[in-house]
KOLGU-940660 format. One record per residue (C-alpha): residue number from 0; x, y, z. Coordinates in Angstrom, 1 decimal. Layout:
// residues N
+-----+--------+--------+--------+
!   i !     xx !     yy !     zz !
+-----+--------+--------+--------+
! NUM !      X !      Y !      Z !
...
+-----+--------+--------+--------+
END
This chain:
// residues 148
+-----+--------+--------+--------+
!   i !     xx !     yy !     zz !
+-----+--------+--------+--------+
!   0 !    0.0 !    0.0 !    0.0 !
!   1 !    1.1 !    3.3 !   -0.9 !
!   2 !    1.5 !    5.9 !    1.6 !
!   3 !    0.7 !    9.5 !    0.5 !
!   4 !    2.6 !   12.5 !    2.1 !
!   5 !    0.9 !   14.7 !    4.6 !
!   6 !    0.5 !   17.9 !    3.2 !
!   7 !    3.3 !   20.7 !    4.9 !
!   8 !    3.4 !   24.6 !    5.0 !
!   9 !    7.0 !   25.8 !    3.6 !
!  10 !    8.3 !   28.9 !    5.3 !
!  11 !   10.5 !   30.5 !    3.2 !
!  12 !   12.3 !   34.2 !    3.0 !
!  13 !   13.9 !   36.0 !    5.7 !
!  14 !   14.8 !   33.1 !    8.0 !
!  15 !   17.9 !   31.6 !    9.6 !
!  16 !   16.5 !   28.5 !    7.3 !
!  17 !   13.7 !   27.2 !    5.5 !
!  18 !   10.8 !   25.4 !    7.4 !
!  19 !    8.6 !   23.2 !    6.8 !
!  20 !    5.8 !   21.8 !    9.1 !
!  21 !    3.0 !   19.4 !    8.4 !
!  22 !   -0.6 !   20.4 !   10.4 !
!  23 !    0.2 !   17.9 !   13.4 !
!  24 !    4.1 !   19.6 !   13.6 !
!  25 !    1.8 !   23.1 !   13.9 !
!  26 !   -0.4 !   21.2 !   16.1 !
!  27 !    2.3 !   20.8 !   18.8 !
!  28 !    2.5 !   24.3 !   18.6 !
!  29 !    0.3 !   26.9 !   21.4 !
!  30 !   -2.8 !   26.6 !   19.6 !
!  31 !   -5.5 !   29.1 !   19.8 !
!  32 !   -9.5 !   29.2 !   18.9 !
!  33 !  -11.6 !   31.7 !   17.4 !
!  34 !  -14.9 !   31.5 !   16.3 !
!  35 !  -15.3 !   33.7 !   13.0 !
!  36 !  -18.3 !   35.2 !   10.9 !
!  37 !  -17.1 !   35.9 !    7.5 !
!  38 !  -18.7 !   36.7 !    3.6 !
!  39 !  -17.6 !   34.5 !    1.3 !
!  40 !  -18.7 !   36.0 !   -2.1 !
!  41 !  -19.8 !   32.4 !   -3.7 !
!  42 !  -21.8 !   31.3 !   -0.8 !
!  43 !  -22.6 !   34.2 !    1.7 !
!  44 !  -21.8 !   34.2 !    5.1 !
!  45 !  -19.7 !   31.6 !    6.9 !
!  46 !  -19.9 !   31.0 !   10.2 !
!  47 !  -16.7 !   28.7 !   11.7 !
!  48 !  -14.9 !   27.8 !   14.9 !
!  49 !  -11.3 !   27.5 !   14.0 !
!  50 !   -8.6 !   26.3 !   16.0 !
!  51 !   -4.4 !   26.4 !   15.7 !
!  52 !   -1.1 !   28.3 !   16.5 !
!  53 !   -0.6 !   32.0 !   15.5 !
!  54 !    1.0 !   33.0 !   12.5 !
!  55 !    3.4 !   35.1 !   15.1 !
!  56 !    4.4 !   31.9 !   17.2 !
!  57 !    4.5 !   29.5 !   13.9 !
!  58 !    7.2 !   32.5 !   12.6 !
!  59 !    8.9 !   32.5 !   16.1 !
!  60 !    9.3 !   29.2 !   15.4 !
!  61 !   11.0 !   29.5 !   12.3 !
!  62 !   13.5 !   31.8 !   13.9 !
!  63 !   12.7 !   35.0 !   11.3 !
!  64 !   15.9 !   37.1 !   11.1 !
!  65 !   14.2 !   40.1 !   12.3 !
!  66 !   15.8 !   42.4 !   14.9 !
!  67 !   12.8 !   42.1 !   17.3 !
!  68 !   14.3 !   44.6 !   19.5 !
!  69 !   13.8 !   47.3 !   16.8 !
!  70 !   10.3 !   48.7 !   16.1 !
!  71 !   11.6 !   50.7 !   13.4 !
!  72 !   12.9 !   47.7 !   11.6 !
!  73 !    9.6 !   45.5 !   11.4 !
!  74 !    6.3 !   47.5 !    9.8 !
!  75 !    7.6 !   47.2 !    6.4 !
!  76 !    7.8 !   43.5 !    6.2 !
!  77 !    5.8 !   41.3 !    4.2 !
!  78 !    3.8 !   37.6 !    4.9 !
!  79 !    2.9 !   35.9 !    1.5 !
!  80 !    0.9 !   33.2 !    2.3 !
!  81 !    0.2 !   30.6 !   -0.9 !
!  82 !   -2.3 !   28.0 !   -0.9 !
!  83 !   -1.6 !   24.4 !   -2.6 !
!  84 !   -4.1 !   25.6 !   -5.6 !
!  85 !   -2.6 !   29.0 !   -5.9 !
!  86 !   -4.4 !   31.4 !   -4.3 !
!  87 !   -2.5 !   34.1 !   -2.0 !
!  88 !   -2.6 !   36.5 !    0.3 !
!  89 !   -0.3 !   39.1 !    2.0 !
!  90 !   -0.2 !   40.3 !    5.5 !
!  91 !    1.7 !   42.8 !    6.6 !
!  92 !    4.4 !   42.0 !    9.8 !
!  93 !    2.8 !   44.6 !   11.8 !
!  94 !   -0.4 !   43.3 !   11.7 !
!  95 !    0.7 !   39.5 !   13.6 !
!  96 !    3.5 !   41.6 !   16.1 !
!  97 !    2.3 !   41.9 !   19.2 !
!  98 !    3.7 !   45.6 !   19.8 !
!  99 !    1.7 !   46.4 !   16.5 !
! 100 !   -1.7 !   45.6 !   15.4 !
! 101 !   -1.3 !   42.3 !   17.5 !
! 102 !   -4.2 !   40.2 !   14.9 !
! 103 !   -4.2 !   36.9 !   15.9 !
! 104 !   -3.9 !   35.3 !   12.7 !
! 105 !   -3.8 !   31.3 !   12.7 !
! 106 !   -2.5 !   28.8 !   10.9 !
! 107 !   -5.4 !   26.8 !   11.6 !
! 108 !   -5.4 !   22.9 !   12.1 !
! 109 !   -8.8 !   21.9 !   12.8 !
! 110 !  -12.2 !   23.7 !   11.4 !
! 111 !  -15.1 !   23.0 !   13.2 !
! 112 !  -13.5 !   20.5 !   15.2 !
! 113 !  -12.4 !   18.6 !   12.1 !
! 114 !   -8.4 !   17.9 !   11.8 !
! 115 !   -7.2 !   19.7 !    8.3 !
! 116 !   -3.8 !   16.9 !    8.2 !
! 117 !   -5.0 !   15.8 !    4.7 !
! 118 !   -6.1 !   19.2 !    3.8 !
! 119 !   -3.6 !   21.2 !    5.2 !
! 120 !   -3.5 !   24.3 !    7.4 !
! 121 !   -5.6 !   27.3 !    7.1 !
! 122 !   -5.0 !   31.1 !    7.3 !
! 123 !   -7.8 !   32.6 !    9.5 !
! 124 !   -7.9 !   36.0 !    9.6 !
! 125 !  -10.2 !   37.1 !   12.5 !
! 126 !  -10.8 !   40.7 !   11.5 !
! 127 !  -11.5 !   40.6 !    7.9 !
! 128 !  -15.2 !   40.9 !    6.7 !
! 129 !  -14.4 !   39.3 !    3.7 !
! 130 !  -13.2 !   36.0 !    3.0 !
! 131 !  -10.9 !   36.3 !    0.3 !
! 132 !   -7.7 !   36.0 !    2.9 !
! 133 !   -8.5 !   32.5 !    4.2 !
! 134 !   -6.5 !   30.8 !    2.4 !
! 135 !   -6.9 !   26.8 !    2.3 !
! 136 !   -4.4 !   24.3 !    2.1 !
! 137 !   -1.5 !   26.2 !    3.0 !
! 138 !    1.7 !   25.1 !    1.0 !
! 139 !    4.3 !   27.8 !    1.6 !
! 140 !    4.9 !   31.3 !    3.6 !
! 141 !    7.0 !   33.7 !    2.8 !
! 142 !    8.7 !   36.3 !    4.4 !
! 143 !   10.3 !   39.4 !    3.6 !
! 144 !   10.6 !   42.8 !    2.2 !
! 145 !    8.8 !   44.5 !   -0.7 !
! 146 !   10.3 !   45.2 !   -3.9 !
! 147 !   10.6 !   48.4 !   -5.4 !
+-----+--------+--------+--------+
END
């Protein structure tokens, strides 16, 4: 019998080295729940409970070379978050950093109590009215600076 991988979020960019984590690695993690209410423009409002680490401690993790001392040095950085079929999203640093807008943004592992390891993880972003930045089935985040 064939064994199929478990999918895995790559964290890429600005980091002593790349990462990658499957859901139960991000699992083992502090996780965190928030129940959402969110307008998905193909089938109106979605109402979830979601459940999984921060994007802040999954980056912690990942040891970002950021001078976290520094406020100066962080609110231009960029989070692009790619999903396994493509679609992205971008977060600004300063929106995850505590000392900043302090979101808690997940990498979410289970969604309404069901375990995402075959789907991979999901980006929840608590504040948005719109949907569009949820992105399913994470495959990679990236980190870094914008280019001119």
């Amino acid at each position: 019998m064939l064994r199929t991988a478990r999918p895995a979020v790559r964290l890429t960019g600005r980091l002593d080295a790349p990462l990658e984590l499957t859901v139960a690695e991000l699992r083992a993690l502090p996780a965190h729940r928030v129940e959402v209410v969110f307008d998905c423009l193909s089938s109106g409002p979605q109402r979830h409970g979601f459940e999984g680490p921060r994007l802040w401690d999954v980056l912690r993790a990942a040891r970002p070379r950021v001078d976290l001392r520094g406020r100066k040095q962080r609110p231009h950085l960029l989070l692009d978050v790619t999903g396994a079929d493509g679609h992205r999203a971008v977060l600004s640093w300063a929106e995850i950093d505590p000392e900043f807008g302090n979101q808690q943004v997940l990498l979410a592992t289970s969604i309404d109590g069901s375990p995402l390891d075959e789907a991979g993880p999901q980006l929840v972003v608590p504040a948005d009215v719109c949907g569009a930045r949820y992105v399913s089935g994470i495959a990679e985040v990236w980190l870094g600076e914008p280019v001119h």
